[in-house]
N, C-alpha and C positions, 0 to 999 in steps of 0.2 A: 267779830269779823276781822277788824285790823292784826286780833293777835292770831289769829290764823292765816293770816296775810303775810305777816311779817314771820311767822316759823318758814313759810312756803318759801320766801322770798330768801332767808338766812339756808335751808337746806339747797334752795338752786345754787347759792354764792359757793357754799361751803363743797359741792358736789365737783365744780368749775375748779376751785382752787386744786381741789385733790386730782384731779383729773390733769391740769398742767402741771404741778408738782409732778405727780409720777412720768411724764412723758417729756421733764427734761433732762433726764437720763443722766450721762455726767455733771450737764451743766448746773443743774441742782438747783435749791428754793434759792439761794444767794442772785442768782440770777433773774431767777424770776419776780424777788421782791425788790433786789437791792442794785441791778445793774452792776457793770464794770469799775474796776478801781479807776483812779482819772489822772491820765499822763501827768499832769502838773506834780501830781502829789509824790508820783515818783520820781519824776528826775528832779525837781525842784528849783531852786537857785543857784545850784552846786555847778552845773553844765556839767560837758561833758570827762567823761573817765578818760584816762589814760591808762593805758596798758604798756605801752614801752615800744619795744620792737623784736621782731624774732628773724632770727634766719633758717634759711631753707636752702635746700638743694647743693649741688656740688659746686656751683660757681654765683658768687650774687650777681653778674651779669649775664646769668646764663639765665632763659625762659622756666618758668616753675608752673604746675599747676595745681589745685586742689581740687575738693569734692564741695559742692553744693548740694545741701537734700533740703528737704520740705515739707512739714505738715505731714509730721512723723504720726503725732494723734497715739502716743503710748496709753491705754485703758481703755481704747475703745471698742467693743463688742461688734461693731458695720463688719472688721476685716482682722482675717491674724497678718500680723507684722511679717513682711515676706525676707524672714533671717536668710534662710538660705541661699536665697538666687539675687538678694544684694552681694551677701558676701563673696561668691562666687566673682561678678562683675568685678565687686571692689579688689580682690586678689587679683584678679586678672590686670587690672592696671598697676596696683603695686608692684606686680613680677615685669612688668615692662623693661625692656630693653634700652628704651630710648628714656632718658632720665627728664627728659622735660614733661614729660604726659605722668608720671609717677607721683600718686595725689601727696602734695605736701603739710597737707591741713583738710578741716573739717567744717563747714558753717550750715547751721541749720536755720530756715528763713521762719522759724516759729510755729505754731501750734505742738510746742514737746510732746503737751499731754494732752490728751484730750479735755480731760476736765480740773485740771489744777491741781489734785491732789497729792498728798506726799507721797503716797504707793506709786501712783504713775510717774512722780519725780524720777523716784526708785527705778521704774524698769528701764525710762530714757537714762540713766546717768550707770547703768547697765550696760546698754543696749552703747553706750561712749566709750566705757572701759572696754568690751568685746572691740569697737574699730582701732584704739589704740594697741590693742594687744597683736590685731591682725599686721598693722603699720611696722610695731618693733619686731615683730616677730619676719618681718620680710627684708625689711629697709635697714635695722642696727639690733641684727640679734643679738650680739657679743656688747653692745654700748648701754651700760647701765642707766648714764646719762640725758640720753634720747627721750623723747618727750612728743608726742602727736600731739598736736594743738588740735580742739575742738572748739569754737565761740558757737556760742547761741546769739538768736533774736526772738523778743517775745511777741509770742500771738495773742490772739482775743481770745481762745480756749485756755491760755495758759492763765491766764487772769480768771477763770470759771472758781465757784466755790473760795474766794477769796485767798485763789490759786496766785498772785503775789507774794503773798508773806512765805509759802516755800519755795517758792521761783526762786527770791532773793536770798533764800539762805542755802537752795539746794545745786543751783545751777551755776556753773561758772558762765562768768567771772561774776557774777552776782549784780549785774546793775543790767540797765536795761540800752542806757544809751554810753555807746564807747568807742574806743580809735587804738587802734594800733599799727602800728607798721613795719614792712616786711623788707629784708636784706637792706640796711638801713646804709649801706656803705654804697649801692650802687648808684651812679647818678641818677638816675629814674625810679629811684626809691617809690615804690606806691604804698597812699594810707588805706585805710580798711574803716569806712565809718560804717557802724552798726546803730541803730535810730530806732525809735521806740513810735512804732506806730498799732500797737495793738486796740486805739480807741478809736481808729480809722483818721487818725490827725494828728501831728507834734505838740499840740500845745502850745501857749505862749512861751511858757520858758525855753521846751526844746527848742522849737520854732527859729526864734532867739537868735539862741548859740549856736544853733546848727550853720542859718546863714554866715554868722561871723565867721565863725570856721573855716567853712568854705573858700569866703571870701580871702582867707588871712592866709591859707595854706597854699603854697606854689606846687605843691607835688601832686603827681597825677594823683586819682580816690575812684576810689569804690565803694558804692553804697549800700547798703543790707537793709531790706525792710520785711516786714510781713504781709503790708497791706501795699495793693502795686499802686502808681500814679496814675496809669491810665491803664488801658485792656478793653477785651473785647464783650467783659462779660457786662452785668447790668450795672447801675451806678453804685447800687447799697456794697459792691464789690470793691469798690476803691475808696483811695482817700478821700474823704467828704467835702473838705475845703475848699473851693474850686481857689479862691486867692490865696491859698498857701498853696496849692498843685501849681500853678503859673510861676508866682515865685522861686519857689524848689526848681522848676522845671529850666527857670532862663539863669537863675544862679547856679546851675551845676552844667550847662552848656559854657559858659563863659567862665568858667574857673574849674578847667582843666578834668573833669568827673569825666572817666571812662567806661563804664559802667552801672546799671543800677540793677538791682537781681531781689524779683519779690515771690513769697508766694500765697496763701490765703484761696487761691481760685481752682489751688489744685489741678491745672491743664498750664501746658506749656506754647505759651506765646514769645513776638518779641516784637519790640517797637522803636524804631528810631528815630531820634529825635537829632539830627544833621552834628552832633560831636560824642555819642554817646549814643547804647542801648538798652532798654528798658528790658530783660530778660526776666520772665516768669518759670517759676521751676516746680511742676507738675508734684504732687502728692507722692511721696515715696514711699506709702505704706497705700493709699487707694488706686494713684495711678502705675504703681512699679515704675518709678522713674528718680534720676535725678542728673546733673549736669556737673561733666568736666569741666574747670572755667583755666584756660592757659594766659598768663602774665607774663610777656615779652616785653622787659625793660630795656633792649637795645630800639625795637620800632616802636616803643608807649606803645604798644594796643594790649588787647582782649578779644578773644575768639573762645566760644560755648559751645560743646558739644553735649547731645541728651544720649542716655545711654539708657535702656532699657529694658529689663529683664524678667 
């Protein structure tokens, strides 16, 4: 009786396993047996990268803007990738008249791929060279030189299938948490921190470094996350911390953070927090969207426009 109890018992296990296995689709058995890789281990004790600084546009005191997208999800089977009637939008501001709204750079707020793998590395780092190509081909046809900047930020899909270890060697700049910054001659230089919240939290180490940072940096900043601080949607949506959310939230009020732009929730909100806005930037492969973000370093502000197509 026991050993017919225990076949009965081993066939239900065994039926259950097979049954979520096949229905996590990209996200795959790594997922379901093994969880996410864990911030600590990637950003580690090192802190954060530096990248330098880059210029843009025709005057470093003159307003610049770029492109924000989001939760691209390259391999996923839900939607096809709407190539078209992005690029269209995105031509259409490239060809722009007025040089401040003409996208200078590229930042994506994570999920590249859907489910980590090298193939959909491949189509996202594709799908980067087609925007670059769109950029020279409009902005410095004759300039061999020229160069679109794209940054990434990683999501919690890109971490699926132990989607890490191509992350870091497939995606520039290859690290998760980083800082760079733009027109570096003008007085109102602004930094660019991109944070690594694909576990829905920084970590101790990022944690960390990030506050110091902050704290130590006098230039205005911009924040890049995948997972937002707050919103509208339910809890398991945002960062999990609530005392690393407070912290974040009153150290970037009071050392100069002029924005903060997440996405993860796929719907476009925004929230202000009385020196600074919390900008969520809608799915650009689910919701057809993504946001012009314009940088005016004569009045330090940031203004967001959603474009849709």
């Amino acid at each position: 009786m026991k050993t017919k109890l225990s076949t009965a018992v081993f066939l239900i296990l065994s039926l259950v396993i097979v049954n979520l296995t096949l229905s996590c689709g990209n996200f795959g058995t790594y997922m379901l047996l093994f969880g996410e890789d864990n911030v600590d281990d990637r950003v580690g004790k090192n802190g954060i990268t530096q990248l330098g600084s880059i210029t843009v546009g025709e005057n470093q005191n003159q307003a610049y803007s770029f492109i924000c997208i989001s939760d691209v999800h390259f391999g996923s089977k839900k939607a096809a990738f709407p190539y078209q009637s992005f690029f269209n939008s995105f031509d259409e501001l490239l060809e722009s008249s007025d040089p401040t709204v003409v996208p200078r750079f590229l930042v994506c707020l994570g999920d590249c791929a859907d489910g980590g793998s090298e193939s959909q590395y491949n189509e996202y780092n594709n799908f980067l060279n087609q925007v670059k190509a769109h950029a020279k081909e409009r902005i410095a046809p004759d300039d061999d030189s020229y160069n679109f900047n794209c940054y990434s930020v990683l999501g919690n899909h890109d971490l699926y299938n132990n989607g890490w270890y191509n992350y870091k060697k497939m995606v520039y700049p290859y690290s998760s948490y980083y800082t760079f910054q733009v027109n570096p001659e003008c007085e109102n230089s602004f930094k660019f921190y991109i944070i690594d919240t694909a576990n829905s939290t920084l970590g101790n180490y990022q944690f960390n470094s990030f506050i110091k940072v902050l704290r130590e940096d006098t230039n205005p900043k911009l924040v890049f996350s995948h997972y937002p601080i707050t919103g509208d949607e339910a809890f398991i949506f945002k960062m999990q911390n609530t005392m690393e959310r407070n912290i974040m939230l009153s150290t970037m009020v009071e050392h100069n953070v002029k924005g903060f732009f997440a996405g993860h929730v796929h719907t476009d909100e925004e929230h202000y927090f009385s020196k600074f806005t919390e900008v969520l930037v809608p799915s650009t492969r689910y919701r057809k969207g993504f946001r012009l973000i314009t940088v005016n370093p004569v009045t330090n502000s940031v203004t967001s426009q959603i474009y849709w197509f």
